[in-house]
Structures are given as structure tokens and as C-alpha cells.
C-alpha positions, 0 to 999 in steps of 0.5 A, spaced: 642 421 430 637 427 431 637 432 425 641 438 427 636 443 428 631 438 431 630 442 438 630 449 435 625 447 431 621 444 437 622 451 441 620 455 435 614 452 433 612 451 442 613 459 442 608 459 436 603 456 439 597 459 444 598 460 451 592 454 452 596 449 448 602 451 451 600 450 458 596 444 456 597 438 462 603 433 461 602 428 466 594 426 468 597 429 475 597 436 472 590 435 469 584 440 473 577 438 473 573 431 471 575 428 478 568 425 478 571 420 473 579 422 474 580 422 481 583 417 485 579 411 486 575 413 480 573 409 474 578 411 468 583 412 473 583 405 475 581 402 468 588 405 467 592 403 473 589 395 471 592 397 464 584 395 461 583 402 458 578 400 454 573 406 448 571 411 451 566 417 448 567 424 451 561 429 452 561 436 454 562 442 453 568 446 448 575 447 452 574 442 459 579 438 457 577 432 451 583 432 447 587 434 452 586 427 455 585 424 450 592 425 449 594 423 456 590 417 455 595 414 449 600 416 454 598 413 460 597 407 457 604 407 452 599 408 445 601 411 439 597 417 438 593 419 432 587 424 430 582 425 426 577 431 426 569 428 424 569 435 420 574 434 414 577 427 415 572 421 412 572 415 411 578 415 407 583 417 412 580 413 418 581 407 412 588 408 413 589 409 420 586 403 421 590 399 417 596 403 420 593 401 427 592 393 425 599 392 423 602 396 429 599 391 434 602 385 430 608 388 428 610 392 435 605 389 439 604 397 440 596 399 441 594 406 438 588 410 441 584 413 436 582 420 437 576 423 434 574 430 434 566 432 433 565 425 432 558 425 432 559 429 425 560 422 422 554 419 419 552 411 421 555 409 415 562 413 417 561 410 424 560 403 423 566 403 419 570 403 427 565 397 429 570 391 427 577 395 430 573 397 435 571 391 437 576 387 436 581 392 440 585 394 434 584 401 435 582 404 442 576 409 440 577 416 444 571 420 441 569 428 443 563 431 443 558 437 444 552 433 443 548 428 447 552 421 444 545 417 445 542 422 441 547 422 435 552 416 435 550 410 434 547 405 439 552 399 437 558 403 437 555 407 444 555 400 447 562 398 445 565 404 449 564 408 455 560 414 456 564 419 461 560 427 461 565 432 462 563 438 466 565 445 465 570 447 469 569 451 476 572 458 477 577 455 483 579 451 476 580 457 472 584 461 477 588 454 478 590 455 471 590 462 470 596 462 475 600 456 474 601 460 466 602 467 469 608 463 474 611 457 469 617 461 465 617 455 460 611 453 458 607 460 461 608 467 461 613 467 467 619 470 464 614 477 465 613 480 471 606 480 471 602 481 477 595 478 477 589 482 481 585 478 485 578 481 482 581 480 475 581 473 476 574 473 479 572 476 473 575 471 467 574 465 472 567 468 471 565 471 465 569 465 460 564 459 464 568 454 465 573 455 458 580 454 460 582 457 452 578 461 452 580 464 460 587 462 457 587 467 452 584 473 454 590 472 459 595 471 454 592 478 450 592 482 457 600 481 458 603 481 450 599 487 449 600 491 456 607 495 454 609 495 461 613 491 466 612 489 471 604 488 468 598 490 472 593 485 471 587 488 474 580 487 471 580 493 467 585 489 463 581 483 463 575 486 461 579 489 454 582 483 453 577 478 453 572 477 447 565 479 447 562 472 451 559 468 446 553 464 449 553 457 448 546 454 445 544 450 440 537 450 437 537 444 436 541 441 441 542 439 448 543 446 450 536 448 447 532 444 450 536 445 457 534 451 458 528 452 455 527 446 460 530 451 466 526 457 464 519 452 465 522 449 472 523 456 475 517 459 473 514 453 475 519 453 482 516 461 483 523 464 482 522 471 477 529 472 478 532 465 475 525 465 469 527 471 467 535 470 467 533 463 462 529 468 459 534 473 457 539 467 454 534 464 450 533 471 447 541 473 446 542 466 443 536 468 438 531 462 440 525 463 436 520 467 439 513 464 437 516 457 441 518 461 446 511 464 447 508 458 445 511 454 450 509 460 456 501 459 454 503 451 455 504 452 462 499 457 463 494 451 463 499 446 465 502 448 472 497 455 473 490 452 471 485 455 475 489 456 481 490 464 477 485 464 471 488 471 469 495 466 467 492 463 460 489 470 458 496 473 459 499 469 455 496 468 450 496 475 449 504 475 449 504 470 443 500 475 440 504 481 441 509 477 440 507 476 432 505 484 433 510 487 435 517 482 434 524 484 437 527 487 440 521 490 443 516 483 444 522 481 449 519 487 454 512 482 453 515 476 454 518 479 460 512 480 463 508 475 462 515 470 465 514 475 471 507 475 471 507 467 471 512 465 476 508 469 482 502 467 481 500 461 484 500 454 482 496 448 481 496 442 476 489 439 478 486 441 470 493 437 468 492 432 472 484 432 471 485 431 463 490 425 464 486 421 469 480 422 465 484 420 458 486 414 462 480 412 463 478 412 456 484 409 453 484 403 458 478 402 462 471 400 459 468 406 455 462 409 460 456 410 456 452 416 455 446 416 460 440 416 456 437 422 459 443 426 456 443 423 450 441 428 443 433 428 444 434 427 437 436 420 437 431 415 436 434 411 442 433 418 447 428 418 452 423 424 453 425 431 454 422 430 462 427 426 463 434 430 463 433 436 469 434 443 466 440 447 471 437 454 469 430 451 471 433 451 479 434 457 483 442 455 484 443 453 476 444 446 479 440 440 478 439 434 482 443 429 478 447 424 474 452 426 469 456 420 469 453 414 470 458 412 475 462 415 481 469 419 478 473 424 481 478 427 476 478 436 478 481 435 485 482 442 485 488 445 490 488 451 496 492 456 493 490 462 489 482 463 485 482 456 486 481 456 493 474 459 492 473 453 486 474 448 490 469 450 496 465 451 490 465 445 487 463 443 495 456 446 494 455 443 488 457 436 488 453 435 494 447 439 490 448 434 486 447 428 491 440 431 492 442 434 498 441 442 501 
């Protein structure tokens, strides 16, 4: 016999809740984006249609769907549901739902999906805990995180699970969602009369970067605080509704690492305009300046080199200035110098010269030194007379080996100052052959 205010109670706790949860999928048909991995004929659809649904990790970014699915899943494959957070649950906690795990499969033949929020905040110790019920099938492991599972979660129990990677979801996501909750009288807003602008869907679709919640939210805010009906939803409303947009990054994570990785990648593509946008991110999340000027005096070398001999020197004066002066005033130096770098020509021949040549030295036979470029105060050199002095010849270029044996490392490119290098070095390699 059900308690007699059971569903009242129900109806009372769902109006208490979010709109995001509230609108949260009840069936995988109702659930948007991952179809990479989720749509018809794709692996964890036919892993639950051949009931094998096995331990899996979920990796991406908040608000795409983790713990949603999750829940599906245990639906899906007639499991019971349990929850725990890597952030205040520990061993203790886990110990328990495994136990309760083992004696439900025995008992009731009924399998139990584990799902672990932020599980890569559990340390080895706490995960090597799930190994035994994870290998055995005791438990079905469903793990979310932000980071990169190959980095923070360990190998034994990566290889008893499988990885899916969750991408943010699009803006013609967003807007689905933002209208399914605006028209759903049960779970969304419907019992409002709301009119939703077009511009203003654009706008959340864009400025929430794939966050279902928090798109969710700012719609929730915009309507509960309007005042009237029916309810303009224009973009006015949606820009005073959402919050101040936080920018996702993480110095010491994935995040860090892949937009410093964009920001090199487009100054070395020549795109001023996407150098300069990874430039502000980084900026706004607070990276630290001097890696940021630290990595720009890198690449001036490593993809500018010779092709633009001003790229190094410009660099190493935004490091400078950088030190000098600090923020905010220091990201006007930056900027110019990402600008600066991004249209110059580019050439890798000094980066590819130095590895080739250290390759020679690590794995081949190690050249010597010819005799008559060795120090004249070695007792094994041979006379002065021997090694030709450049200043000597009229071109500074003397007629002889500096090698002992035929090597090509500098192959200079056509682009920028090297172009001139490169018909430099014509003149001088054949002067050093003896000839002209």
C-alpha cells in the first residue's frame, strides 16, 4: 500500500526542482547530442540492445549529459541505480554499495550500475577498490569526468571499462531543448504563455557553449522573473537572465593544454584572427603570462627561424615587457607580437637542421674533428698554415672542409628573408667547393 501523500510529496519535490532537472530525458529516445556513440547502429546502443552493457567512463565537459545517461543506462538495462560523488564519498561509502551490489545479484538476480561523479578525484587506492566487483560484474561501473581518463584514472581499471568522449553539444542542440522546456506543461515551462524570439535562442544557443543547464537556467530566470503574460522572450531578456559566462580552463588540465596548443597551431596556420582569439582565452581564464611569452619565443625560432630574423627579437621583447610591465597592460605586448608572428613567413629549416643534426650524434658515428680546425694549442693539431682564415679572402669565405664528411642539415625554405639566405648559401657552398 502506497503512503497516502506519496505522489503529492512527488509533485511537491519535482516543482522544487531546476527547470535543467525537471526536463531531464526519461527515455534514451528523448535524449540530445552524443549520436556519435548513441545513435542508431552506434556501439553503446548495440551494447544495450544485445544486453552486454558493460563499465564504461564518460569524458567531457559539464552539462552534456553524463549523469543523465547514466541513469538511463540503469534503466535501460533493468539495473538498480546507485550514486556516489569522488568529492565526498570515500572508501566507506563505496565498501557499502558494493556489498549491497553482490547480495542484490545473488539474491534477486538484479544487476546495479554504479554511478561515480568526478571519479578521477578518487586516488589509486580508492579506485583499486572497484577492480574485484568490476571485474567480476558485481557492479556495472558508469564514471564521469572532466579530465582526460588516461591521465587520471588508472590503467587497470581503463582497460575493464570503455571510453566514450562526450562532446559539447551544438546550438540546433540547445534551441531543441530550449523549446521542448518552453512548450512541456508537465516538466517545463508550458503552463506559461511564453513566446520565444528567434535571436534569443541564438543567443543562449551561443553564449552557454554547448551547456544544456546552464542554457536551461538562464531560460528558467528569464520567464519566473518577467512579470508578464504572455512572456516576450527576446534577447534583451536572455542576456539579463544568464550569468556572466565563465570560461571553461583548467591550467593544469586538458583545457590548458588544448588551447595553448590552438593559439600555436594558428599562429603557425597565419590566422591573426584565431592567434589572437586563443590569445584572449587564455587571458581571461588567467594563464600565466611568462608561459605565454615563454612559449611565443619558442615558436619564434621553431616555425618562423630565418624565413623573418625579426620574429626572435620581438618575442623576446614581449617576454621582457611582460616582466616590465604586467597585466593588464602586458596583453597589448602579447597581442602584437601574436599578430606580428602569425603574418610573418614561415619556415621550420633551423628546427628541422638541429634535429637531424642531433640525430646524427646520438645514433651514427660521431664525426672527428679535422685536424686543421682543432685548437692549435693541442699538441695532436697541425700547424697554423693549414686551416685557411675566411677574413683572409676577399669574400670571407675560404676554400675548405669544416665537416670531414658531406652533410646537408640547413635546407632553407623560399619564403620571407630566407629566400635571400637560401641563394646565399648557393654562392657559399660552391666557394666552398673551390669553385668561382
Amino acid at each position: 500500500m502506497q503512503p497516502l501523500f506519496s505522489e503529492q510529496e512527488r509533485r511537491n519535490r519535482r516543482q522544487a526542482e531546476p527547470l535543467a532537472a525537471r526536463m531531464r530525458p526519461q527515455t534514451l529516445d528523448e535524449f540530445i547530442g552524443q549520436e556519435h556513440f548513441l545513435g542508431e547502429g552506434k556501439l553503446l546502443r548495440r551494447l544495450l540492445a544485445a544486453d552486454r552493457l558493460g563499465s564504461v567512463i564518460f569524458h567531457g565537459p559539464p552539462g552534456t549529459g553524463k549523469t543523465t545517461l547514466a541513469h538511463l543506462l540503469a534503466y535501460s538495462s533493468r539495473s538498480t541505480f546507485r550514486q556516489l560523488s569522488a568529492v565526498s564519498d570515500g572508501v566507506k561509502q563505496l565498501r557499502e554499495i558494493l556489498t549491497e551490489a553482490a547480495d542484490r545479484l545473488s539474491v534477486r538476480q538484479q544487476k546495479t550500475l554504479l554511478f561515480i561523479d568526478e571519479i578521477h578525484r578518487f586516488n589509486k587506492a580508492q579506485q583499486d577498490v572497484l577492480l574485484p566487483d568490476v571485474e567480476n560484474g558485481i557492479v556495472i561501473l558508469a564514471g564521469a569526468t572532466t579530465e582526460n581518463p588516461y591521465f587520471t584514472i588508472n590503467n587497470a581499471l581503463l582497460s575493464r571499462s570503455r571510453i566514450f568522449q562526450f562532446e559539447p553539444l551544438t546550438q540546433e542542440h540547445i534551441k531543441t531543448l530550449l523549446r521542448r522546456a518552453a512548450a512541456d506543461k508537465d516538466r517545463g515551462l508550458g503552463q506559461f504563455a511564453i513566446h520565444l524570439h528567434e535571436d534569443a535562442l541564438d543567443f543562449l544557443a551561443e553564449i552557454c557553449d554547448g551547456d544544456a543547464r546552464r542554457a536551461l537556467s538562464a531560460l528558467e530566470i528569464g520567464v519566473l522573473s518577467c512579470g508578464s503574460s504572455p512572456v516576450e522572450f527576446t534577447r534583451g531578456l536572455a542576456s539579463e537572465s544568464v550569468q556572466k559566462k565563465a570560461v571553461a580552463y583548467d591550467r593544469d588540465g586538458d583545457s590548458h593544454y588544448d588551447t595553448i596548443s590552438a593559439l600555436i597551431k594558428s599562429i603557425r596556420g597565419s590566422d591573426p584572427d584565431a592567434a589572437v582569439y586563443w590569445l584572449a582565452k587564455m587571458l581571461v581564464a588567467g594563464e600565466d603570462i611568462r608561459f605565454l611569452a615563454r612559449r611565443l619565443v619558442i615558436l619564434a625560432s621553431e616555425d618562423i627561424g630565418n624565413a623573418n630574423p625579426q620574429a626572435l627579437p620581438l618575442a623576446v621583447a614581449a617576454a621582457t615587457a611582460c616582466e616590465m610591465v604586467g597585466l593588464p597592460e602586458c596583453q597589448l605586448n602579447l597581442a602584437q607580437t601574436v599578430i606580428y608572428l602569425a603574418c610573418a613567413p614561415k619556415s621550420n629549416s633551423a628546427t628541422e637542421a638541429i634535429y637531424a643534426a642531433k640525430k646524427d650524434v646520438q645514433e651514427g658515428g660521431l664525426i672527428p674533428v679535422p685536424r686543421h680546425l682543432r685548437d692549435t694549442h693541442d699538441p695532436s693539431s697541425t700547424q697554423k698554415t693549414e686551416y685557411q682564415y675566411a677574413h683572409n679572402f676577399a669574400d670571407g669565405i675560404a676554400a675548405q672542409d669544416y665537416l670531414g664528411v658531406e652533410k646537408e642539415y640547413y635546407k632553407p625554405t623560399d619564403r620571407g628573408f630566407e629566400a635571400e639566405l637560401a641563394r646565399r648559401l648557393a654562392f657559399i657552398k660552391e666557394r666552398l667547393k673551390g669553385n668561382g
